[in-house]
CHARMM-style PDB file with segment names, atoms N, HN, CA, C and O in Angstrom:
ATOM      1  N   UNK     1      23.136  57.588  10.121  1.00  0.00      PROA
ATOM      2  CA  UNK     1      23.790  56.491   9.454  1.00  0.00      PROA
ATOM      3  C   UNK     1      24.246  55.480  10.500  1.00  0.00      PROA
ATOM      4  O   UNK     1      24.735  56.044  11.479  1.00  0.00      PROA
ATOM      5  N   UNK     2      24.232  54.416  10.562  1.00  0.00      PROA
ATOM      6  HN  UNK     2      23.834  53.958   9.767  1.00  0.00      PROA
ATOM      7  CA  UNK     2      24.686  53.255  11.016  1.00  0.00      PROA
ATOM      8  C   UNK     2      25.984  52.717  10.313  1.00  0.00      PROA
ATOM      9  O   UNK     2      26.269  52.818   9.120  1.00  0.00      PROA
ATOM     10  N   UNK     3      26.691  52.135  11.297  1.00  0.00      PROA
ATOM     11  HN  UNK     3      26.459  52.052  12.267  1.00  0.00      PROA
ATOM     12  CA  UNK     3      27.789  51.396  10.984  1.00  0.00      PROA
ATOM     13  C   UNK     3      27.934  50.327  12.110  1.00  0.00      PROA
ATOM     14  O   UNK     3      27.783  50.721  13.266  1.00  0.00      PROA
ATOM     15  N   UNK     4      28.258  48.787  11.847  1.00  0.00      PROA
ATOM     16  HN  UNK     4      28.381  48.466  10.907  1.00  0.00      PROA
ATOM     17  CA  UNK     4      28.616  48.038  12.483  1.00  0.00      PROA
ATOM     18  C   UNK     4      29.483  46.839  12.484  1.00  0.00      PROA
ATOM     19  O   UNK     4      29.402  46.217  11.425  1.00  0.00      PROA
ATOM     20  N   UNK     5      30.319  46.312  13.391  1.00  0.00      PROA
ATOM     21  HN  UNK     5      30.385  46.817  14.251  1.00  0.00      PROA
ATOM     22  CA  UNK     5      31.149  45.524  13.049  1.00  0.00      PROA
ATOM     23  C   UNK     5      31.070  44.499  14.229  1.00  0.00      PROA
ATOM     24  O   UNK     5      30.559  44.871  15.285  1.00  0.00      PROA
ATOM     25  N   UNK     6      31.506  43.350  14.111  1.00  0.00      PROA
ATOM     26  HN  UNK     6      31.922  43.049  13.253  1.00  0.00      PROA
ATOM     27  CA  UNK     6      31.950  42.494  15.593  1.00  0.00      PROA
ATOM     28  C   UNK     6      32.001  43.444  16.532  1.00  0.00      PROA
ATOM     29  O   UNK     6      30.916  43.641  17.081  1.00  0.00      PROA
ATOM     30  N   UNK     7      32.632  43.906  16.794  1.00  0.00      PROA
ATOM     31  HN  UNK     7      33.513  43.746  16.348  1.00  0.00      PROA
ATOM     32  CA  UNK     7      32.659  44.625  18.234  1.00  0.00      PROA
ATOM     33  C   UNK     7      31.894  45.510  18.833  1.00  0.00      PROA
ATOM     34  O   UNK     7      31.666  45.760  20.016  1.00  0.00      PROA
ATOM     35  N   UNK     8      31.406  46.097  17.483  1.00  0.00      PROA
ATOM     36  HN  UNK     8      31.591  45.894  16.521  1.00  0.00      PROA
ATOM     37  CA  UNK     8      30.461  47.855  17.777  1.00  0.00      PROA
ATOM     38  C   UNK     8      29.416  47.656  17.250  1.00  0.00      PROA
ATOM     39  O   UNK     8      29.184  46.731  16.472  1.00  0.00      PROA
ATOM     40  N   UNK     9      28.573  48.588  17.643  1.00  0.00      PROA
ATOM     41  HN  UNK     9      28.761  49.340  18.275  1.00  0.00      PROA
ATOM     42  CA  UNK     9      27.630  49.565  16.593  1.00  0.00      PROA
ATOM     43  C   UNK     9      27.353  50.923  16.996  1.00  0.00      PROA
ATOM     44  O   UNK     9      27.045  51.361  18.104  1.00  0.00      PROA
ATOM     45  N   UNK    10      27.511  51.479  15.944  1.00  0.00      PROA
ATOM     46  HN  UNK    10      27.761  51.123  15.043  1.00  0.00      PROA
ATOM     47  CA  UNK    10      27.390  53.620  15.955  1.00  0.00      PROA
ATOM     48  C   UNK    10      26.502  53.346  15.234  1.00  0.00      PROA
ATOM     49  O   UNK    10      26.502  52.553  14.294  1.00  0.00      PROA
ATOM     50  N   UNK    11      25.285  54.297  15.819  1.00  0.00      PROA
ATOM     51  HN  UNK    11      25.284  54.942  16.583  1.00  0.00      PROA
ATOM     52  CA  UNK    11      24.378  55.140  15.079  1.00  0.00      PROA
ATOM     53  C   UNK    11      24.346  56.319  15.054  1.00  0.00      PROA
ATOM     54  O   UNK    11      23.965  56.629  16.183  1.00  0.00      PROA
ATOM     55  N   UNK    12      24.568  57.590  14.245  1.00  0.00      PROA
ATOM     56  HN  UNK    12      24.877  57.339  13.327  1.00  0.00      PROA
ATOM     57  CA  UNK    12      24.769  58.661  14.202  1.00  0.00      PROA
ATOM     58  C   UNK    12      25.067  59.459  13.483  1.00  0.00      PROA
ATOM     59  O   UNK    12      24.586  59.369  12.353  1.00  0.00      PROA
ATOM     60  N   UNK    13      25.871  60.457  13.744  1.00  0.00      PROA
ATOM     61  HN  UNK    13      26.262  60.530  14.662  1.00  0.00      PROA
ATOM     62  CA  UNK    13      26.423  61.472  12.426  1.00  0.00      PROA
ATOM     63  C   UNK    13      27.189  61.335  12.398  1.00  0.00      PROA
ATOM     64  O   UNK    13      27.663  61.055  13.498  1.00  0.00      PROA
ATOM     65  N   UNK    14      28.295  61.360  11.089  1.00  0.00      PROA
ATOM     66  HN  UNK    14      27.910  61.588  10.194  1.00  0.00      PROA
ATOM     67  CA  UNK    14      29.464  61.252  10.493  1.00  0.00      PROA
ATOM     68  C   UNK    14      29.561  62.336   9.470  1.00  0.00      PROA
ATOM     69  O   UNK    14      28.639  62.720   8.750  1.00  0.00      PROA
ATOM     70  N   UNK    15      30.686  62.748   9.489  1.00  0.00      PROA
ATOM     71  HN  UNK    15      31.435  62.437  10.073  1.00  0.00      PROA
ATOM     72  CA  UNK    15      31.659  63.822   8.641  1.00  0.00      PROA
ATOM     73  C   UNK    15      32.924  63.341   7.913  1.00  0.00      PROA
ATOM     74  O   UNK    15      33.703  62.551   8.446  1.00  0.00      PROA
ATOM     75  N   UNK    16      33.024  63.617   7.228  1.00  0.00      PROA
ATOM     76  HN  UNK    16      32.391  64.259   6.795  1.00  0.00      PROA
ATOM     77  CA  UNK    16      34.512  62.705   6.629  1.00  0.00      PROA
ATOM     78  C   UNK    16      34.562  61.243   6.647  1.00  0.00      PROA
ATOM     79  O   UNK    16      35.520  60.732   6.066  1.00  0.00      PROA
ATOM     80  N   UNK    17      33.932  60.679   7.059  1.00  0.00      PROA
ATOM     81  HN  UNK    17      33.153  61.094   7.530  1.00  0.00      PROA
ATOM     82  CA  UNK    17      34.025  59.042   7.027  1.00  0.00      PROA
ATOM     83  C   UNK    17      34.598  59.405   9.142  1.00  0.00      PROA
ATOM     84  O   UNK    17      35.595  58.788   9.518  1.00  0.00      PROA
ATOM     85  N   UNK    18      34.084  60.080   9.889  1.00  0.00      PROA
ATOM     86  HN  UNK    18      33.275  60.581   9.583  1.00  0.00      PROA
ATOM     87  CA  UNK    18      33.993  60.490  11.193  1.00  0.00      PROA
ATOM     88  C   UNK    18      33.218  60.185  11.905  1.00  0.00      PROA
ATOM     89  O   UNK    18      32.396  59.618  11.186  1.00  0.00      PROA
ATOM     90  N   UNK    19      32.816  60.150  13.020  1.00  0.00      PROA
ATOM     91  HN  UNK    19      33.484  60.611  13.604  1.00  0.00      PROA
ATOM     92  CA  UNK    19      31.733  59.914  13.994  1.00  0.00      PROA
ATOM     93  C   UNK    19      32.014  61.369  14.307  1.00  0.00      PROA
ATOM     94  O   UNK    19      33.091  61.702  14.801  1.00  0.00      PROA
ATOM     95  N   UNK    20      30.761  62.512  13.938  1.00  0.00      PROA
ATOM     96  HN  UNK    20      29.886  62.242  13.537  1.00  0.00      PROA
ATOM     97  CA  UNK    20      30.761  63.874  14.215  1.00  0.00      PROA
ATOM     98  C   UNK    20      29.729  64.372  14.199  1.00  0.00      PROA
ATOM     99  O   UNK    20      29.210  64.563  13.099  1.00  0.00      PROA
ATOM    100  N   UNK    21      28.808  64.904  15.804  1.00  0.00      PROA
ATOM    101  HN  UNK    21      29.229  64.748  16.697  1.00  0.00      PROA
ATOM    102  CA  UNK    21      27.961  64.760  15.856  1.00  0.00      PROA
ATOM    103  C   UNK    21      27.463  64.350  16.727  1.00  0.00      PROA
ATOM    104  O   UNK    21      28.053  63.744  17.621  1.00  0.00      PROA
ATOM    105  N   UNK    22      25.611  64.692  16.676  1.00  0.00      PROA
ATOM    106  HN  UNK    22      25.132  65.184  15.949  1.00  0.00      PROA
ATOM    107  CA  UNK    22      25.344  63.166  18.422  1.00  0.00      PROA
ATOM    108  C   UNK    22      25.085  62.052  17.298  1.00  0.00      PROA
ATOM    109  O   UNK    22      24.732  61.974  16.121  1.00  0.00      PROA
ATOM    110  N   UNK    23      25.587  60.998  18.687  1.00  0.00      PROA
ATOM    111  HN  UNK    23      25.873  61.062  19.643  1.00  0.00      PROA
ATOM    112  CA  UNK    23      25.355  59.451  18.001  1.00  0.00      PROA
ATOM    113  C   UNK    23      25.673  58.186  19.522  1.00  0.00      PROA
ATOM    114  O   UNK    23      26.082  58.438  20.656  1.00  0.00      PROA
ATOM    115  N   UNK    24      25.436  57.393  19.144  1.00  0.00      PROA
ATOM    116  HN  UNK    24      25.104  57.188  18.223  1.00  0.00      PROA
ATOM    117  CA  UNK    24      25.594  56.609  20.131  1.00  0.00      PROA
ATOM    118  C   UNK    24      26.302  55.347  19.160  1.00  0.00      PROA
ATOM    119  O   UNK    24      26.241  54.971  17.990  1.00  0.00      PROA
ATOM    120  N   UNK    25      27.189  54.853  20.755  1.00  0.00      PROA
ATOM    121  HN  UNK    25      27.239  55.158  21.706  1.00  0.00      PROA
ATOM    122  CA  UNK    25      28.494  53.484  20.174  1.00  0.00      PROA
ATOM    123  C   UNK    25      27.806  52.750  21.293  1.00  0.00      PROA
ATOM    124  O   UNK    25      27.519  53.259  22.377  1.00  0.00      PROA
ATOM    125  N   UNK    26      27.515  51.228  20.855  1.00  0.00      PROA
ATOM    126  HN  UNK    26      27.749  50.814  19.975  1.00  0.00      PROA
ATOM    127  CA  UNK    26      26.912  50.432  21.538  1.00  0.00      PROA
ATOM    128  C   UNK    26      28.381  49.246  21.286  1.00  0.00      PROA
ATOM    129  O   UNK    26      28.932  49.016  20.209  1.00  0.00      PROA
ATOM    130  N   UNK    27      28.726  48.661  22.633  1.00  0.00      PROA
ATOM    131  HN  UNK    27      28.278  48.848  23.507  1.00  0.00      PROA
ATOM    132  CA  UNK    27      29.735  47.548  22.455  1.00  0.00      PROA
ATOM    133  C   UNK    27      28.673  46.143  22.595  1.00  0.00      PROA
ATOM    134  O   UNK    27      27.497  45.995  22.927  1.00  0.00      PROA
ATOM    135  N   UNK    28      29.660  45.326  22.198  1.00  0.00      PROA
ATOM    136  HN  UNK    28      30.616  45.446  21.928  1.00  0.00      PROA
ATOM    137  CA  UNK    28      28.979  43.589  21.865  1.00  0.00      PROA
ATOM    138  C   UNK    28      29.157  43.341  23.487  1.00  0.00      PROA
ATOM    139  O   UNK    28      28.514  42.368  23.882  1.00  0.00      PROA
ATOM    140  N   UNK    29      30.003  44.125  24.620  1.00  0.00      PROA
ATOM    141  HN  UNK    29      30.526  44.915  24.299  1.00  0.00      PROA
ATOM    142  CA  UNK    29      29.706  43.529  26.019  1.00  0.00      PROA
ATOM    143  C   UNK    29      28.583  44.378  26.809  1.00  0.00      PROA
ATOM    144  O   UNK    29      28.613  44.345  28.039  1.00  0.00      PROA
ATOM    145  N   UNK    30      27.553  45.168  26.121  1.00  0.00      PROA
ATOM    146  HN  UNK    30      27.528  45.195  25.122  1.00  0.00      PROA
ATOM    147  CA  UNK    30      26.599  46.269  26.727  1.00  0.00      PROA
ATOM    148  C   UNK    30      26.912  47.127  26.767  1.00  0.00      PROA
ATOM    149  O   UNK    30      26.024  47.950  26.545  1.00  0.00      PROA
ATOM    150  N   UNK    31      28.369  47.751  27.067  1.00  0.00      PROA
ATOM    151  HN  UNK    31      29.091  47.082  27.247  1.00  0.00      PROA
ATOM    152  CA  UNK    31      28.126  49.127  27.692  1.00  0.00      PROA
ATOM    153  C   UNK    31      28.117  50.461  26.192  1.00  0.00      PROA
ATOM    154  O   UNK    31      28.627  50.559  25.076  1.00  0.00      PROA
ATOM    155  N   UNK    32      27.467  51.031  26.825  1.00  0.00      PROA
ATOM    156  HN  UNK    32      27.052  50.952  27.732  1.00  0.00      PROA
ATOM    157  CA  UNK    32      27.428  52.438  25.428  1.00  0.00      PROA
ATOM    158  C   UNK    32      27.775  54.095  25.904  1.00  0.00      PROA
ATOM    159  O   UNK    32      27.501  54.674  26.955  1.00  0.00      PROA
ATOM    160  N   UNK    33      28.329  54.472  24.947  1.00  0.00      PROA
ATOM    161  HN  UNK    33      28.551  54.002  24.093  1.00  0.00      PROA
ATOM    162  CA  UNK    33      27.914  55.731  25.121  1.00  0.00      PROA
ATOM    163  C   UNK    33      27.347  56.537  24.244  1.00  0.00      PROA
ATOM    164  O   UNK    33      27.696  56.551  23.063  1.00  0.00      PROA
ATOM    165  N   UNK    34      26.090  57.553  24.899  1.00  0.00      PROA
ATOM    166  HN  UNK    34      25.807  57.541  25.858  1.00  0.00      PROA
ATOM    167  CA  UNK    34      24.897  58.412  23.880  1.00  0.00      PROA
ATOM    168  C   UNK    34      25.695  60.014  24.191  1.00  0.00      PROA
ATOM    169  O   UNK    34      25.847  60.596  25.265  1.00  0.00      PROA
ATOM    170  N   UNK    35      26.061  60.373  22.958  1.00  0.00      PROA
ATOM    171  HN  UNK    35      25.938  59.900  22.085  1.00  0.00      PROA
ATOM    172  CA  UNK    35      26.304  61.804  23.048  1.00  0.00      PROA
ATOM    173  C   UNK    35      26.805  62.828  22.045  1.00  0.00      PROA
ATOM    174  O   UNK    35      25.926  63.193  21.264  1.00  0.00      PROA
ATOM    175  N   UNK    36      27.679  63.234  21.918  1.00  0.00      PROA
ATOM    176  HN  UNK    36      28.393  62.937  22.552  1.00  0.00      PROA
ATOM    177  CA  UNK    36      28.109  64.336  20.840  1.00  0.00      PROA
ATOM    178  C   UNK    36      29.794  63.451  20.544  1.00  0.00      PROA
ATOM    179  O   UNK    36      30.316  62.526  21.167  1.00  0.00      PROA
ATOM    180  N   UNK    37      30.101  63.963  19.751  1.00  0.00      PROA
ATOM    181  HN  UNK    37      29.677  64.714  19.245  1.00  0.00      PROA
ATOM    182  CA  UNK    37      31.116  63.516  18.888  1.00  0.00      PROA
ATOM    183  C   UNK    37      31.751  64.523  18.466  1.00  0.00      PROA
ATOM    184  O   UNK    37      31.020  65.344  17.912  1.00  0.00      PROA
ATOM    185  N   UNK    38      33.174  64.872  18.522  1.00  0.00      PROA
ATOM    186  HN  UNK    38      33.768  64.205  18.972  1.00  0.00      PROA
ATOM    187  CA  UNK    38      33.773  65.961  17.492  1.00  0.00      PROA
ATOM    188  C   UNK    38      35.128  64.844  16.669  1.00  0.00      PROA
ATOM    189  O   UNK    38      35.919  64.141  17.297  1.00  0.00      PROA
ATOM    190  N   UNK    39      35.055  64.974  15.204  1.00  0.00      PROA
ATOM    191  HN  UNK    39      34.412  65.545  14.693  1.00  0.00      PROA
ATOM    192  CA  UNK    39      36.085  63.957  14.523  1.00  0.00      PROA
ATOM    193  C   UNK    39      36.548  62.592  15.461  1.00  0.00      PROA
ATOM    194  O   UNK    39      37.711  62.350  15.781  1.00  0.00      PROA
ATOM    195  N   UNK    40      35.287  61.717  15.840  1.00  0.00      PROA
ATOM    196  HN  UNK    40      34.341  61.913  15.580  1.00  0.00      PROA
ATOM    197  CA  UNK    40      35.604  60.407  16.133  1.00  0.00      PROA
ATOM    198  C   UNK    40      36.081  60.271  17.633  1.00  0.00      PROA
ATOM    199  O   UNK    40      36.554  59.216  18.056  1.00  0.00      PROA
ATOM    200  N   UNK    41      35.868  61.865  18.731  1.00  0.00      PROA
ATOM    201  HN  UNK    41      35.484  62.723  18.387  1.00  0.00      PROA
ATOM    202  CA  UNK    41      36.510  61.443  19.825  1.00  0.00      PROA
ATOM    203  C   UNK    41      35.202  61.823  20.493  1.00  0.00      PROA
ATOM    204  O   UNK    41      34.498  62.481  19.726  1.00  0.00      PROA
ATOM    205  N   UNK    42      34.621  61.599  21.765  1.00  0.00      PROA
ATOM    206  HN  UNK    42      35.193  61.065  22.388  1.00  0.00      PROA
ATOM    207  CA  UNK    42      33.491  61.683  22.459  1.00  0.00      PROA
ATOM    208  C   UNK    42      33.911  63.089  23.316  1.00  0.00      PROA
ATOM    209  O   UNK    42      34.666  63.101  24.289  1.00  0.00      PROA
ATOM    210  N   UNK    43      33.287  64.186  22.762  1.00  0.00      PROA
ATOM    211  HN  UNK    43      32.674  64.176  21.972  1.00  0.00      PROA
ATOM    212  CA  UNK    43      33.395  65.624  23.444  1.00  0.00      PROA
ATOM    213  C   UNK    43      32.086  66.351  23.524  1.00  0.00      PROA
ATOM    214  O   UNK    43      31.097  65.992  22.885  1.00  0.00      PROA
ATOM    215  N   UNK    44      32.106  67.177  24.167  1.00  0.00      PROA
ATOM    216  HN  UNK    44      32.909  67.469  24.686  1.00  0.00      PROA
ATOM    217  CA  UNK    44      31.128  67.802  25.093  1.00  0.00      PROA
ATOM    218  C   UNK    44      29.917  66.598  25.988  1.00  0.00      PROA
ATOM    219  O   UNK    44      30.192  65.521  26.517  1.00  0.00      PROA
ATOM    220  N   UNK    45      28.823  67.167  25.899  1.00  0.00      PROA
ATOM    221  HN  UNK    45      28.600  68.042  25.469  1.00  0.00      PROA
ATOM    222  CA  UNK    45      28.196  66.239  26.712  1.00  0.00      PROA
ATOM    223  C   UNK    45      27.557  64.792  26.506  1.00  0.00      PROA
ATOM    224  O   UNK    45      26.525  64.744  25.838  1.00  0.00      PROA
ATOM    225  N   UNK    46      27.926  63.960  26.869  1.00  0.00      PROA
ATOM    226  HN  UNK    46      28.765  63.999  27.412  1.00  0.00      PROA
ATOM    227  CA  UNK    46      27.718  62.278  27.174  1.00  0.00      PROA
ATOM    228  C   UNK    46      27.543  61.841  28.055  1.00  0.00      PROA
ATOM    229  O   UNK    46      27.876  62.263  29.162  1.00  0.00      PROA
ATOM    230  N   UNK    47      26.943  60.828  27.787  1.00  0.00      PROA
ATOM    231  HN  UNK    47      26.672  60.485  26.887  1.00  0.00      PROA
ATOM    232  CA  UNK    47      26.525  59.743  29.238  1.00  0.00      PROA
ATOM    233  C   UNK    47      27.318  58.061  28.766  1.00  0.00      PROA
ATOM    234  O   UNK    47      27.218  57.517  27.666  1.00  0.00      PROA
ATOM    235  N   UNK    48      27.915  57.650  29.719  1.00  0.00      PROA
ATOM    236  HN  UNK    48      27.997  58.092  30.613  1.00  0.00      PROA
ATOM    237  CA  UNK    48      28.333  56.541  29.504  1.00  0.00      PROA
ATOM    238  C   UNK    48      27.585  54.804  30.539  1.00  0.00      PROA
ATOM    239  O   UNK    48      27.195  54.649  31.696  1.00  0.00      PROA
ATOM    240  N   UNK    49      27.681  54.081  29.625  1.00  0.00      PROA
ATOM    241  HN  UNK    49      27.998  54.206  28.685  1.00  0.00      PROA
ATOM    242  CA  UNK    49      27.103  53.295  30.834  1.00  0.00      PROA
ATOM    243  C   UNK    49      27.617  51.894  30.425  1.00  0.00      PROA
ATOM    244  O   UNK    49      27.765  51.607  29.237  1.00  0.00      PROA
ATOM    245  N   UNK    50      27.906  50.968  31.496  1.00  0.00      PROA
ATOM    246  HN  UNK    50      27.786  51.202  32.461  1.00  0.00      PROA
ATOM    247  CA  UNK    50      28.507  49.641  31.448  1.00  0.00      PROA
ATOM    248  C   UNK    50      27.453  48.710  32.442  1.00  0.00      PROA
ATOM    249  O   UNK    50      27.634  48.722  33.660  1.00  0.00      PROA
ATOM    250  N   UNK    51      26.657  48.134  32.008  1.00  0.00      PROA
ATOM    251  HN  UNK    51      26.510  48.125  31.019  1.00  0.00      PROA
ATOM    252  CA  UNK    51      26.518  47.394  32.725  1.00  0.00      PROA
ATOM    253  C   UNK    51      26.712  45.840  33.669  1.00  0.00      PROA
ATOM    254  O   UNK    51      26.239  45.324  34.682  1.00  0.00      PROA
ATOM    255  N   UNK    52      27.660  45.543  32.662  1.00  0.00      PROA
ATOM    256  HN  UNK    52      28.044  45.962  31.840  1.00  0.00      PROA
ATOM    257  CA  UNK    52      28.355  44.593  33.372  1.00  0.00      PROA
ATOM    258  C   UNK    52      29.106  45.027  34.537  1.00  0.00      PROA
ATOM    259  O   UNK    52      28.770  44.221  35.404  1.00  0.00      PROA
ATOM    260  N   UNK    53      30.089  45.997  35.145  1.00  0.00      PROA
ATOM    261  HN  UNK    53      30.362  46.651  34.440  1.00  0.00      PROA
ATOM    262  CA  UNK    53      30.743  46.588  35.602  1.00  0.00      PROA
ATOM    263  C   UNK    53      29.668  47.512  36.953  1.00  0.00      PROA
ATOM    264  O   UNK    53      30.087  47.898  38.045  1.00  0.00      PROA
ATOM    265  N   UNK    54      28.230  47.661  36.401  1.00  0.00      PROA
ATOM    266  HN  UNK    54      27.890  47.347  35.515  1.00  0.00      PROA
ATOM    267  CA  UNK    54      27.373  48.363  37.364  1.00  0.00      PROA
ATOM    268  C   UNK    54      27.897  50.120  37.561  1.00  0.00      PROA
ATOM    269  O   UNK    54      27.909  50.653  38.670  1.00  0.00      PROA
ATOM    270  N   UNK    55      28.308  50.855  36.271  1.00  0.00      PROA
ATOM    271  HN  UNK    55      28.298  50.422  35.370  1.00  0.00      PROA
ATOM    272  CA  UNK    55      28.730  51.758  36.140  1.00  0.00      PROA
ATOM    273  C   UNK    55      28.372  53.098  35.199  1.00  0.00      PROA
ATOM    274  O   UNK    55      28.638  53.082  33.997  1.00  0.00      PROA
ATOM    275  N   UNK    56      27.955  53.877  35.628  1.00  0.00      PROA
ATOM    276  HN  UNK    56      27.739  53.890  36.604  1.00  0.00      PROA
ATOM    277  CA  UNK    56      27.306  55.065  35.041  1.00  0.00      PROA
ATOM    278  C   UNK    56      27.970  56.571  35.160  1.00  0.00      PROA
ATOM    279  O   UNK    56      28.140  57.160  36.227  1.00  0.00      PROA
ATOM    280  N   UNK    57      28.343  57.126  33.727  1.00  0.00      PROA
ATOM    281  HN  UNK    57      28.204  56.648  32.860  1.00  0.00      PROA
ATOM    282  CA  UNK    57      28.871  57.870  33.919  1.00  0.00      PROA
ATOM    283  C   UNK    57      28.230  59.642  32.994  1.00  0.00      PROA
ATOM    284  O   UNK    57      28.072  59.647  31.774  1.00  0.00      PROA
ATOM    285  N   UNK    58      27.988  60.800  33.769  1.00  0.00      PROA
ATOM    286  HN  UNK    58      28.117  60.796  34.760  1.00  0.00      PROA
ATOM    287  CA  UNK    58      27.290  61.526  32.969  1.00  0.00      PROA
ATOM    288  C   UNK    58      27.475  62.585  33.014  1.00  0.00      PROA
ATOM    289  O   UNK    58      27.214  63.180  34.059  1.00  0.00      PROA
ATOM    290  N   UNK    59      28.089  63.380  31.724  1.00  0.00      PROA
ATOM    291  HN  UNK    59      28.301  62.896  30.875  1.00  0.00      PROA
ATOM    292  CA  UNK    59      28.988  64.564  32.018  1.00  0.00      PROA
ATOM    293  C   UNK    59      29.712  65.429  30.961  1.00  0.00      PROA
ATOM    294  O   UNK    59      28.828  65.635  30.130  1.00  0.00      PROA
ATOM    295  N   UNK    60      30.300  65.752  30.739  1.00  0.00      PROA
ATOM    296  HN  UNK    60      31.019  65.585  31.414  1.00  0.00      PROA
ATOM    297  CA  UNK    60      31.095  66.074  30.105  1.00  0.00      PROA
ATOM    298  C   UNK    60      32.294  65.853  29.190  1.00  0.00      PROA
ATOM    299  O   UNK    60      33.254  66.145  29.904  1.00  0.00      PROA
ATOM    300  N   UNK    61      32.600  65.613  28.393  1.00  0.00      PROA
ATOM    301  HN  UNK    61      31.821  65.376  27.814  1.00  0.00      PROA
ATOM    302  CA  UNK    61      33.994  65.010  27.823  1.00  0.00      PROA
ATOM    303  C   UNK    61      34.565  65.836  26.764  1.00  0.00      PROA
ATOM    304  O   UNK    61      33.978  66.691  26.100  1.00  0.00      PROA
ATOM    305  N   UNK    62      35.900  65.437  26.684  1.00  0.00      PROA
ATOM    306  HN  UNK    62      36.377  64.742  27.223  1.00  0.00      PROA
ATOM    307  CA  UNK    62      36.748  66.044  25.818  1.00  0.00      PROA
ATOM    308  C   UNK    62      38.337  65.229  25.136  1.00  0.00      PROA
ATOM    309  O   UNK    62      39.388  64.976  25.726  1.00  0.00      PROA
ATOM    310  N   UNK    63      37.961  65.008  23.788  1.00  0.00      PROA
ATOM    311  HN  UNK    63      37.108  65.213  23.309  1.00  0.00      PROA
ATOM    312  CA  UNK    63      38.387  64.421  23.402  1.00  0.00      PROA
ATOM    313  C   UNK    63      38.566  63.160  23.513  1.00  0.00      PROA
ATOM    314  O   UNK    63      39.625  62.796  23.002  1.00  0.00      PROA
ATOM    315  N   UNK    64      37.752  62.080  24.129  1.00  0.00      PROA
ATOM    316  HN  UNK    64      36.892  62.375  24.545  1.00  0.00      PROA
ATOM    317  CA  UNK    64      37.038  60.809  24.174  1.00  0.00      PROA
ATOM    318  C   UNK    64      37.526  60.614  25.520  1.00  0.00      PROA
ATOM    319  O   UNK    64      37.837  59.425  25.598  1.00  0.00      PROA
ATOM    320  N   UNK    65      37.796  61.331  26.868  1.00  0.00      PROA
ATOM    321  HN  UNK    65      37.544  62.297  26.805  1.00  0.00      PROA
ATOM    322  CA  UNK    65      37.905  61.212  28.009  1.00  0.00      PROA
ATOM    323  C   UNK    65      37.305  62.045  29.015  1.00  0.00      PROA
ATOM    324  OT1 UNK    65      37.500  61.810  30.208  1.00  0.00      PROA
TER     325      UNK     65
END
């Protein structure tokens, strides 16, 4: 499912009206992150990337940090 607004776009899985699941959040300034989701926070494994900033990040997360 897709969802998008001014600022975002998620493509992915949702639960409850959630981002839960893999999915990817694309921002309106480039940077995204592709990965798993638990209730709307970015956990277990993801990759993050900004390219304005020249920044790549790929790893692990828990609870959207």
């Amino acid at each position: 499912m897709m969802y998008s607004d001014k600022k975002s776009m998620f493509e992915g899985e949702w639960m409850l009206g959630l981002r839960h699941g893999q999915g990817v959040l694309t921002c309106a300034s480039g940077a995204s992150y592709r990965g798993h989701w638990e209730f709307d926070k970015q956990t277990g494994r993801g990759m993050y990337t900004d390219p304005s900033a020249s920044y790549h990040y790929e790893g692990e997360w828990k609870k959207g940090t």
